[in-house]
C-alpha positions as CSV (number, residue, x, y, z in Angstrom):
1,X,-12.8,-11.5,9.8
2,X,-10.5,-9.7,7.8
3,X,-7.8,-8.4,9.0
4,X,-5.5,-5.3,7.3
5,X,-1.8,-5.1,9.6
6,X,1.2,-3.2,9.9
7,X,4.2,-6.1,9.6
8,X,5.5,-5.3,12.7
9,X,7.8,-8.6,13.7
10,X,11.2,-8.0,12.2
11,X,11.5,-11.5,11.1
12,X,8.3,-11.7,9.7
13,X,8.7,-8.5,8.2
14,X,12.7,-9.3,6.4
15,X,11.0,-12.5,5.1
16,X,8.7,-10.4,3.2
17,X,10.4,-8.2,2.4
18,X,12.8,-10.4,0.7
19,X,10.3,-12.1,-0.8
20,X,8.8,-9.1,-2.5
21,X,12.4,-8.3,-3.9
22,X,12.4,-5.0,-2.3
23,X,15.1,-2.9,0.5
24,X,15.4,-4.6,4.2
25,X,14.0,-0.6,5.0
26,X,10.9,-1.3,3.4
27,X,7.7,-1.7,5.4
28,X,5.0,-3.8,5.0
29,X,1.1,-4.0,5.7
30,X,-0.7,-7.9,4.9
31,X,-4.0,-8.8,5.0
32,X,-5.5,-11.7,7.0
33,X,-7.9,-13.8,7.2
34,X,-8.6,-16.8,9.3
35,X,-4.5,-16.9,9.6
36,X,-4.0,-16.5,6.0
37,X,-2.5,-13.9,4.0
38,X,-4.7,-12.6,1.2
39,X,-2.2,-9.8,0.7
40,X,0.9,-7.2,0.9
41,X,1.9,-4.4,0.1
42,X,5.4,-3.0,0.7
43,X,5.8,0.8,0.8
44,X,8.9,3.8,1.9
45,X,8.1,6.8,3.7
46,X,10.6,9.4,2.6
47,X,9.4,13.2,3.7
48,X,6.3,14.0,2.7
49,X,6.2,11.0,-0.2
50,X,5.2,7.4,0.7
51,X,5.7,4.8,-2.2
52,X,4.4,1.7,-3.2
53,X,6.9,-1.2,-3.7
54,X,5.0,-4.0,-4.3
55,X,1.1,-5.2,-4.2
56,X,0.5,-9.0,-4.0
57,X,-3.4,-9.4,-3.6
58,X,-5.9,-12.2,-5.0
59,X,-8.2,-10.6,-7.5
60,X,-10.7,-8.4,-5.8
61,X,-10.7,-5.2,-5.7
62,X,-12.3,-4.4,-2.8
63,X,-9.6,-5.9,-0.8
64,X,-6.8,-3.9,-3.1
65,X,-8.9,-1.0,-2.3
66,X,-8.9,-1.8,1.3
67,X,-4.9,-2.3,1.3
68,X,-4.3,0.5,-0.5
69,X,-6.6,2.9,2.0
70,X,-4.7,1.5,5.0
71,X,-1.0,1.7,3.6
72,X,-1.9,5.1,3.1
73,X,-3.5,6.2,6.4
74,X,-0.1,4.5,7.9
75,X,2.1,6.6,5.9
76,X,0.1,9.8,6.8
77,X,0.9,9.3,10.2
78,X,4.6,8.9,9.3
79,X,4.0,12.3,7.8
80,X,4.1,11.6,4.2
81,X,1.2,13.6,2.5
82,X,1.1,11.9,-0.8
83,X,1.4,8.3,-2.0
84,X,2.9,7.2,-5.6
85,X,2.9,4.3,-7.1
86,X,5.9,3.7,-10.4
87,X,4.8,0.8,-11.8
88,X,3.2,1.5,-14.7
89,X,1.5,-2.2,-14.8
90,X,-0.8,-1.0,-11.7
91,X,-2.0,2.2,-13.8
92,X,-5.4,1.2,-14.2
93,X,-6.1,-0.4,-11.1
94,X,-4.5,2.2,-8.9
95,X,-6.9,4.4,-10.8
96,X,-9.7,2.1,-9.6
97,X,-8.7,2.7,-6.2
98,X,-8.5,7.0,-6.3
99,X,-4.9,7.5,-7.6
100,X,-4.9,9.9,-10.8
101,X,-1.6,10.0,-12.9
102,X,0.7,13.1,-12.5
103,X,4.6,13.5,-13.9
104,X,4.5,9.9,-15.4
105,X,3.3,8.2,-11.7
106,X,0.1,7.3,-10.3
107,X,-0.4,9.6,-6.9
108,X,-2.6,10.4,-4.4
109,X,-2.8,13.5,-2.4
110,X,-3.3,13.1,1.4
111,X,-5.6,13.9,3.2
112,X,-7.8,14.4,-0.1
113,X,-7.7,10.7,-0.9
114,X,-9.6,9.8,2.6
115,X,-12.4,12.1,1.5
116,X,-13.0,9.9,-1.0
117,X,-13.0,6.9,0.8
118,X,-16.1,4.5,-0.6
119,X,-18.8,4.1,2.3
């Protein structure tokens, strides 16, 4: 069963984090399954804007999609109300998962992005 978790375990969650190359203040959500990690994604809440660090996922998009939906729905109830992503390398597969590019970054608009959640 898959699993999609908040990094909660400081330990677990500085080895990560140093891993992805990214600020000890980052968080992180990983995806499990059977006790292994398919994927991460670290992120920043900062007001009302959440960012994406990092994405490390194996090639489906489902699962991306899946990652992406439930880094978001954390940082909506740390009261961000819209996600970015910088990287212009993700462009078209953060468009494959409901982000549309405004002011040079991809960005979603919370809560607007969960009504568009696939079924």
């Amino acid at each position: 069963m898959l699993e999609l978790l908040p990094v909660t375990k400081e330990d677990e969650l500085q080895k990560l984090l140093q891993e992805e190359q990214v600020s000890s203040d980052a968080q992180a959500l990983a995806a499990w399954e059977r006790g292994r990690m398919l994927g991460c994604v670290t992120f920043q809440v900062e007001g009302e804007t959440a960012e994406l660090l990092t994405i490390r996922w194996e090639d489906d998009m489902g699962l991306l999609d899946g990652m992406v939906r439930a880094t978001a729905a954390l940082c909506y109830e740390q009261g961000a109300r819209r996600i970015q992503c910088r990287d212009a390398a993700w462009e078209s597969r953060m468009k494959m998962v409901g982000f549309a590019k405004k002011d040079g970054v991809m960005l979603a608009e919370l809560p607007e992005y969960f009504q568009k959640c696939k079924s």
